[in-house]
C-alpha positions in Angstrom: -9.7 -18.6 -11.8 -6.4 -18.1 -9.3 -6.7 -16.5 -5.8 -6.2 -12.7 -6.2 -4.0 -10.9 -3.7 -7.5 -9.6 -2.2 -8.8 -13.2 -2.2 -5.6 -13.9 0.1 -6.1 -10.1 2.4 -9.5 -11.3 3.1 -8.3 -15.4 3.7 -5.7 -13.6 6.0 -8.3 -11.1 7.6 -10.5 -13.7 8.2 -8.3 -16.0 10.1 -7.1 -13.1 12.5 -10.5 -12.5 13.5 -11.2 -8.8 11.3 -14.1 -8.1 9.0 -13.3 -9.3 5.3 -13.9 -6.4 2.6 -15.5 -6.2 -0.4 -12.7 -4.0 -2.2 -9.3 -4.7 -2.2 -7.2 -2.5 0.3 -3.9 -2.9 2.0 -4.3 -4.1 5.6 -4.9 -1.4 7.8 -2.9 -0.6 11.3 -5.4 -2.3 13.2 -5.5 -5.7 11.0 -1.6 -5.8 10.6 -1.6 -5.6 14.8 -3.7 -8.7 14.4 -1.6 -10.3 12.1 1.2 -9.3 14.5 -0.9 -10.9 17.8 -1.3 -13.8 15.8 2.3 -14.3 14.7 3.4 -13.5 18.4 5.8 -10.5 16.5 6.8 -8.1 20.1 4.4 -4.6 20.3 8.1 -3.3 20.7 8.7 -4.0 16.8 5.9 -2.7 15.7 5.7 1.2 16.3 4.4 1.8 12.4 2.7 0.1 9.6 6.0 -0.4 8.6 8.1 -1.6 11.0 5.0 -3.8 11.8 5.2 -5.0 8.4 9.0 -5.7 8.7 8.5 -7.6 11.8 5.6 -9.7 10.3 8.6 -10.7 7.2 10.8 -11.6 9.6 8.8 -13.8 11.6 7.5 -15.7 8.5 10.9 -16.1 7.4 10.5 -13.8 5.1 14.0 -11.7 6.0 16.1 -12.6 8.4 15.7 -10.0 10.9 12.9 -7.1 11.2 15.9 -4.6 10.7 16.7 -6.0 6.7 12.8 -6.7 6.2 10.9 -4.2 3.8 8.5 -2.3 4.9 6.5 -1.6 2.2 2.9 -3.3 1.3 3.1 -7.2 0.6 3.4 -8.6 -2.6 1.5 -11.6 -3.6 4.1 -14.3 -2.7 4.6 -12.7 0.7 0.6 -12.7 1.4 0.9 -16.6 0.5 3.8 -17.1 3.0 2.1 -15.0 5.5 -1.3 -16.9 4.9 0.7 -20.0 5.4 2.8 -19.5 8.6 -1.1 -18.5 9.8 -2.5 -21.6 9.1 -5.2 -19.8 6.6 -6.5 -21.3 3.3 -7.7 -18.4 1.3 -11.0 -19.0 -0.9 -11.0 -17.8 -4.5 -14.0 -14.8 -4.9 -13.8 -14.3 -0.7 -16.6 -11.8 -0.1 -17.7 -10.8 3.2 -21.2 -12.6 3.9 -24.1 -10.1 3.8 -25.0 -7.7 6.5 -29.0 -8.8 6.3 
């Protein structure tokens, strides 16, 4: 088996400090403003999902500046990149331990 993009939300989820999932979603504002935190991205530059998103590209080095990023959900390579400037080793089948 490969790591599946929600194998690499939940790595990245994990490593900010948020609850894992058991489906896959896109992050949601409150984990992307982790993600931000963590990557020291300015609360200035991130005033929506997507200008949060663009400022998380930019500071992985995924754009050059927040302005030219995308700000549309992350692909699989950006995840990996993301995962990577975080220091986060996803796990292949990451589930969220049981609540009992």
């Amino acid at each position: 088996m490969t790591l599946t993009v929600h194998d690499i939300r939940n790595g990245i989820r994990d490593g900010v400090g948020r609850f894992k999932r058991e489906t896959t979603a896109t992050f949601t504002k409150e984990e992307l403003a982790a993600i931000a935190d963590a990557l020291d991205v300015p609360a200035g530059r991130r005033t929506t999902n997507g200008t949060t998103r663009a400022s998380i590209r930019a500071a992985v080095g995924l754009a050059e500046t927040a302005d030219e990023a995308d700000t549309g959900s992350f692909s699989k390579p950006e995840l990996r990149t993301i995962a990577d400037a975080l220091g986060v080793d996803p796990v292949e089948g990451d589930e969220p331990d049981p609540l009992y």
